[in-house]
Every structure is written in structure tokens, then in C-alpha cells.
C-alpha positions in Angstrom: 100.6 191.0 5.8 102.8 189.2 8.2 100.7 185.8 9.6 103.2 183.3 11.3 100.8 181.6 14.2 102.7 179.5 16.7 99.6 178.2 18.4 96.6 177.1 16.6 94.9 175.6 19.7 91.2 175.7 19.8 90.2 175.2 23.2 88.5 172.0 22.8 91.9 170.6 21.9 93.5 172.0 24.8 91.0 169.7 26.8 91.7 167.1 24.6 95.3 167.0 25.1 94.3 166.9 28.8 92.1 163.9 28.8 95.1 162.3 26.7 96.9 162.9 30.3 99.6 166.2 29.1 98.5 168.0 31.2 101.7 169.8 30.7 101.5 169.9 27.6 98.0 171.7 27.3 98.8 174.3 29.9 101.6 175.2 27.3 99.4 175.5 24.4 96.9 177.4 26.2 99.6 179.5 27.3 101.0 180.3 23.8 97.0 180.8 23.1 96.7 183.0 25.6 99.8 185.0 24.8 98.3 186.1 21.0 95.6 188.2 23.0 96.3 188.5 26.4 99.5 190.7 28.4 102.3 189.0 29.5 101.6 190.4 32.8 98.0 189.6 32.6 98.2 185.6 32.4 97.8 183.5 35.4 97.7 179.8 36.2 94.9 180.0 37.8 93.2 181.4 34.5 94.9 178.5 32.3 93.6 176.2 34.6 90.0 177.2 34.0 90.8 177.3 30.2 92.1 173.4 30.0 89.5 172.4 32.6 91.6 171.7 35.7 91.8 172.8 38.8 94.7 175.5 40.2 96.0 172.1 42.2 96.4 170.2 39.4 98.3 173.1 37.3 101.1 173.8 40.4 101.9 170.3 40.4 103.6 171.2 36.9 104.5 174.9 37.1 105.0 175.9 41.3 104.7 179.5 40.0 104.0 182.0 37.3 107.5 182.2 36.8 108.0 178.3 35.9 105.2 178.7 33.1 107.1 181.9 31.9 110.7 179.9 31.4 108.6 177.1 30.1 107.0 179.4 27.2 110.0 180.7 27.0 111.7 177.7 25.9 108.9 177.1 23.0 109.6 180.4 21.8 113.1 180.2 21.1 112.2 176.3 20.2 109.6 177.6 17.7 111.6 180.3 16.4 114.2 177.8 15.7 111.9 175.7 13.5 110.4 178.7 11.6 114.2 179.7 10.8 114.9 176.2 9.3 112.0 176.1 7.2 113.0 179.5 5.8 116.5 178.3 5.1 115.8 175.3 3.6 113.7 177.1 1.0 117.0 179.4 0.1 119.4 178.8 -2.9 122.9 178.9 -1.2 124.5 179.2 2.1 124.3 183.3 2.0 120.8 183.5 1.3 119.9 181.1 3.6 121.6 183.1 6.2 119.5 185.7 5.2 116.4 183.8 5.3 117.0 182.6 8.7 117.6 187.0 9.6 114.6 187.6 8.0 112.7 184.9 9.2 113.3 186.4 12.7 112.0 189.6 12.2 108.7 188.4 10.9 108.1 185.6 13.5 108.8 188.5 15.9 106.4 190.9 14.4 103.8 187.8 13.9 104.2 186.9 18.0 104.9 189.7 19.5 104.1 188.8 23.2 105.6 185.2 22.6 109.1 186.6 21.2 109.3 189.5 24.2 108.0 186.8 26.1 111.6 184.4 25.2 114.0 187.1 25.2 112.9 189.1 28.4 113.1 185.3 30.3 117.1 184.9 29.5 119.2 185.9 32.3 121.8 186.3 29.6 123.1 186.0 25.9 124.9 183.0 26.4 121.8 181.3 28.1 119.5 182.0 25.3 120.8 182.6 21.1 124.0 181.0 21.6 123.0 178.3 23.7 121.9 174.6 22.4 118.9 175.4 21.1 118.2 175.5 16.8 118.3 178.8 16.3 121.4 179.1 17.9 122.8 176.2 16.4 122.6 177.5 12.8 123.7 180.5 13.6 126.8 179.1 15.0 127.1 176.9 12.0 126.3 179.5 9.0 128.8 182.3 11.2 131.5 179.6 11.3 131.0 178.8 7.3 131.1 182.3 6.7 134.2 183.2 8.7 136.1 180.1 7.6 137.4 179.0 10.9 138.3 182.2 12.2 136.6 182.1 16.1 136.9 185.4 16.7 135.4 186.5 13.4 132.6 184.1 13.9 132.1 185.3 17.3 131.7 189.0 16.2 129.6 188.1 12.7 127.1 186.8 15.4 126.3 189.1 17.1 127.0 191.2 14.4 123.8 189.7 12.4 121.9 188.5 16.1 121.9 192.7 16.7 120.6 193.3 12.9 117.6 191.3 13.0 116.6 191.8 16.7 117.5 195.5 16.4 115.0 195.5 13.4 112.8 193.2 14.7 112.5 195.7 18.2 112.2 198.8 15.7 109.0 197.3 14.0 107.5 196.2 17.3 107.9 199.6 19.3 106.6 201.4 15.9 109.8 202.9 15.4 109.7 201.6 11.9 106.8 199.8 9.9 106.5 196.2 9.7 106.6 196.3 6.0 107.7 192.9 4.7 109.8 194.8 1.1 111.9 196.9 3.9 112.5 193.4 5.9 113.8 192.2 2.6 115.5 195.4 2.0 117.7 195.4 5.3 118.3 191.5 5.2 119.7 191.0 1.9 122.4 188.8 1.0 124.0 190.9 -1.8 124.9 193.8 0.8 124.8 192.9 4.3 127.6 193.7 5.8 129.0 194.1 2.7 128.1 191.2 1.4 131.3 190.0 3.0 130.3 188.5 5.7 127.6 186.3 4.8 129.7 184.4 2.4 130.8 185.3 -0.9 130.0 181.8 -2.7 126.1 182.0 -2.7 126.1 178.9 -4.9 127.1 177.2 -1.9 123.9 174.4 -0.4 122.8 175.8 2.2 
């Protein structure tokens, strides 16, 4: 069973992050709250402000519209994707697996927050503005493709998106039902010894990762 929470916020700390004076702050986590039961399209400020204890006044002075608090959830998607990947990675045994473990570790954060990561993807205007932007995700995949291709830009480019359209391809067939969200066929598809070949994610898996 796939259990990867992003937001363990009760409501009571919501209000108490409040009172602490992040407002901000609490809007988010009831926001991510909100997003583990709730519709994308059926959140509204003015409901997050009656969940942290504010009033709608108070919430537009930090998110104008529902569109702000979208990009702003957005960002601690891809943020908290980013930080699940790591932890996944540093657990691996070489710089192969590890790229693995960061593939795999996308498909189950997906299928564990499925509103959230929809949520982060559907917000970026483009591919360069989200994955291979600044963010950590995007930062070790940049790193592990450019390891992998040894200093070849143009293969690192294509191993990529090569491995970004593997996991999010897999990660969308499990969500849309396409496919069960079986945690052996995750393993299965993501698997060091023959992605790709096993070319591309690095021959040397003795390598730190």
C-alpha cells in the first residue's frame, strides 16, 4: 500500500501556525490538507479562510486570487516531490540505482497525492518552467543525466526526458487506472539493470550516489 502524506496538518495546527503570525504559511498547509479530500476545482479561499480562522480579507492580502494559491501549492508540490526523491536516493547503493530510486520515488508520491501532483504539473506553463527548472527535483535529474551521459549535452538532454516521460507516463497510467498502482510493477518498470538498457542509467552502479 502506497502512503506518502505531504500534509499532516490537523486543523488546530493550522490555527496555530496562524496565531504564530504565517498566516501564509497556514493557508498553504490547509491548502495541501484540503487537496487530500477535496477537488482541485472545488477549493476556495474563502473556504481556507474559515478553516485557519481568518477572514476572506485577511487571506487576499496574501493570495489576490484562486490562481495565486494554485501556483503557490504548486510550488510545494514540485518542492515536496524534490525532497521525497532525495530521501529515496540517498537510501540507494550507487549512482544507477539511485537514479532509479528517484523514478520510482515519483510514481509513488504521485499515486500517494494525486490532487497535489496534477495539481503541480497542470500549473506549469511549460517544461522548462517546471522539472528542469531550479527546483530539487530538477536539479538531480540534471546532475544524475549529466553523470550518466558523461558530458555529452545533447545526450543528457534526451536521457531527461527520456526518464522524466517514463516515470510521469507511468505515474499518469496508474492514476487514470490505466494500469494498477501495484508497488512490484513500479519496481519492475524502474529498474536499474534494464532501463533503457541499462545504458543509460550508468553502467558503474558501484558508483556513490
Amino acid at each position: 500500500m502506497l502512503t506518502v502524506s505531504t500534509s499532516k496538518v490537523a486543523a488546530n495546527d493550522v490555527q496555530r501556525a496562524y496565531h504564530h503570525g504565517d498566516l501564509r504559511s497556514a493557508l498553504l498547509d490547509a491548502g495541501l490538507k484540503a487537496l487530500e479530500t477535496t477537488d482541485i476545482a472545488d477549493i476556495s479561499l474563502r473556504q481556507l479562510a474559515r478553516d485557519v480562522g481568518v477572514s476572506a480579507t485577511a487571506v487576499y492580502r496574501h493570495f489576490p486570487d484562486k490562481q495565486a494559491l494554485m501556483q503557490a501549492l504548486a510550488q510545494a508540490g514540485i518542492d515536496q516531490l524534490g525532497a521525497y526523491q532525495q530521501r529515496a536516493a540517498t537510501k540507494a547503493h550507487g549512482s544507477a540505482e539511485a537514479f532509479a530510486a528517484t523514478g520510482r520515488a515519483y510514481v509513488r508520491f504521485a499515486l500517494a497525492n494525486p490532487s497535489l501532483f496534477r495539481l503541480t504539473f497542470g500549473q506549469c506553463d511549460r517544461a522548462g518552467h517546471s522539472l528542469f527548472g531550479e527546483n530539487l527535483a530538477a536539479k538531480m535529474l540534471r546532475e544524475r543525466a549529466a553523470r550518466a551521459s558523461r558530458g555529452d549535452a545533447e545526450a543528457e538532454q534526451t536521457l531527461m526526458i527520456q526518464a522524466w516521460a517514463v516515470v510521469h507516463g507511468l505515474a499518469m497510467l496508474m492514476l487514470d487506472r490505466q494500469l494498477p498502482a501495484d508497488d512490484a510493477l513500479i519496481d519492475r518498470v524502474i529498474d536499474a539493470r534494464t532501463l533503457f538498457g541499462g545504458y543509460a542509467l550508468g553502467s558503474n552502479s558501484d558508483e556513490s550516489p
